[in-house]
C-alpha positions in Angstrom: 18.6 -6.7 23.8 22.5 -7.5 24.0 24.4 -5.1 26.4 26.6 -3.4 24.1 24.1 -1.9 22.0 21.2 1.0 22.5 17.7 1.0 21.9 16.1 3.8 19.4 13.1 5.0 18.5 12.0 4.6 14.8 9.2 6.4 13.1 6.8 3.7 11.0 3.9 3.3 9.3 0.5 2.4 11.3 -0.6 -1.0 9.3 -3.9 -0.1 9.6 -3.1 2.9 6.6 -1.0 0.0 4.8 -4.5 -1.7 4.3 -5.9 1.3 2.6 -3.2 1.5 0.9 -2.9 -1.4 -0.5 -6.6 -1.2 -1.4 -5.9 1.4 -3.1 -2.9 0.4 -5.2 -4.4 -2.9 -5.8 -7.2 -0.9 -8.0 -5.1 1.1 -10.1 -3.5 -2.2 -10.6 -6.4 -3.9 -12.1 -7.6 -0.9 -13.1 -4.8 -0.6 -15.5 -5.0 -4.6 -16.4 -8.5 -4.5 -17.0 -7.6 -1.5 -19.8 -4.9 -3.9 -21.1 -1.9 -1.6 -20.0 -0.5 -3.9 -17.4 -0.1 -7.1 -16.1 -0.9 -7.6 -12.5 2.4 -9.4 -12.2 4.3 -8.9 -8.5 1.3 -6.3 -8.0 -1.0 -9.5 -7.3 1.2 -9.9 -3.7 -1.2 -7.2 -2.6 -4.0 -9.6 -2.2 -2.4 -11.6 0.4 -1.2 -8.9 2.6 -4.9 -7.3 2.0 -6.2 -10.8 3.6 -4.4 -11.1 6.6 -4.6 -7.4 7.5 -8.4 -7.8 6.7 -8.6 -10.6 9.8 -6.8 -7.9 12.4 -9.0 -6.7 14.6 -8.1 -3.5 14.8 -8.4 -2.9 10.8 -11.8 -4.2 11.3 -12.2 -1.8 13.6 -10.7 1.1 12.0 -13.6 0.7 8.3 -16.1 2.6 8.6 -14.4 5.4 10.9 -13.7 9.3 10.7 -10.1 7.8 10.7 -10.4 5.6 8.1 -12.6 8.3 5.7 -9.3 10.3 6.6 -7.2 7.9 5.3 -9.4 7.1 2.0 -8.8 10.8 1.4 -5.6 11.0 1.4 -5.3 8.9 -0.9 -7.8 10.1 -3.4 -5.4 13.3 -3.3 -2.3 10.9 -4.6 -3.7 9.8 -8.2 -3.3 6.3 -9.9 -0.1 7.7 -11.9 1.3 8.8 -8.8 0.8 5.9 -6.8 1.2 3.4 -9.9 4.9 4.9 -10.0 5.6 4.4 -6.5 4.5 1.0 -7.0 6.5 0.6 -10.1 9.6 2.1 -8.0 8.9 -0.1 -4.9 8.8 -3.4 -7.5 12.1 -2.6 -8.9 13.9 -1.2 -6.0 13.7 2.1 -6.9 15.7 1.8 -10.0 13.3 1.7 -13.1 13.6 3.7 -15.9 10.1 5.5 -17.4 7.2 3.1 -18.3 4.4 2.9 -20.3 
């Protein structure tokens, strides 16, 4: 770290709840292609992300867990619309108008 500058702390995400996550969001993507409402479109990047965080250890690790039921529960609780629109949002940088 140059000199000049401090270190920080910075809150993030543990990468083990992005794979549920992205589990999740890639269901209500295909989901909503397989009822002919959406393309999968930039949606389909989920895939690759889901296979290399499959192959970590500690994801492996983490399926099958009180931890991981946790997590799969919390996201039951956010509903496809929901988590479709933050999806949407995140695609277009936050900036889209209503969809269908």
């Amino acid at each position: 770290m140059a000199s000049d500058v401090d270190g920080f702390e910075m809150r993030v995400l543990d990468y083990r709840r992005t794979f549920v996550e992205k589990m999740f969001a890639i269901h209500a993507l295909v989901e909503r292609h397989k009822g002919g409402r959406s393309p999968l479109g930039r949606g389909a990047r989920h895939y690759a992300d889901l296979y290399y965080l499959a192959g970590d250890e500690l994801v492996q690790k983490l399926v099958g867990t009180e931890e991981y039921a946790a997590m799969y529960e919390d996201q039951l609780g956010v509903g496809e619309e929901i988590l479709w629109g933050r999806i949407r949002s995140a695609a277009c940088g936050g900036v889209c108008q209503q969809f269908v």
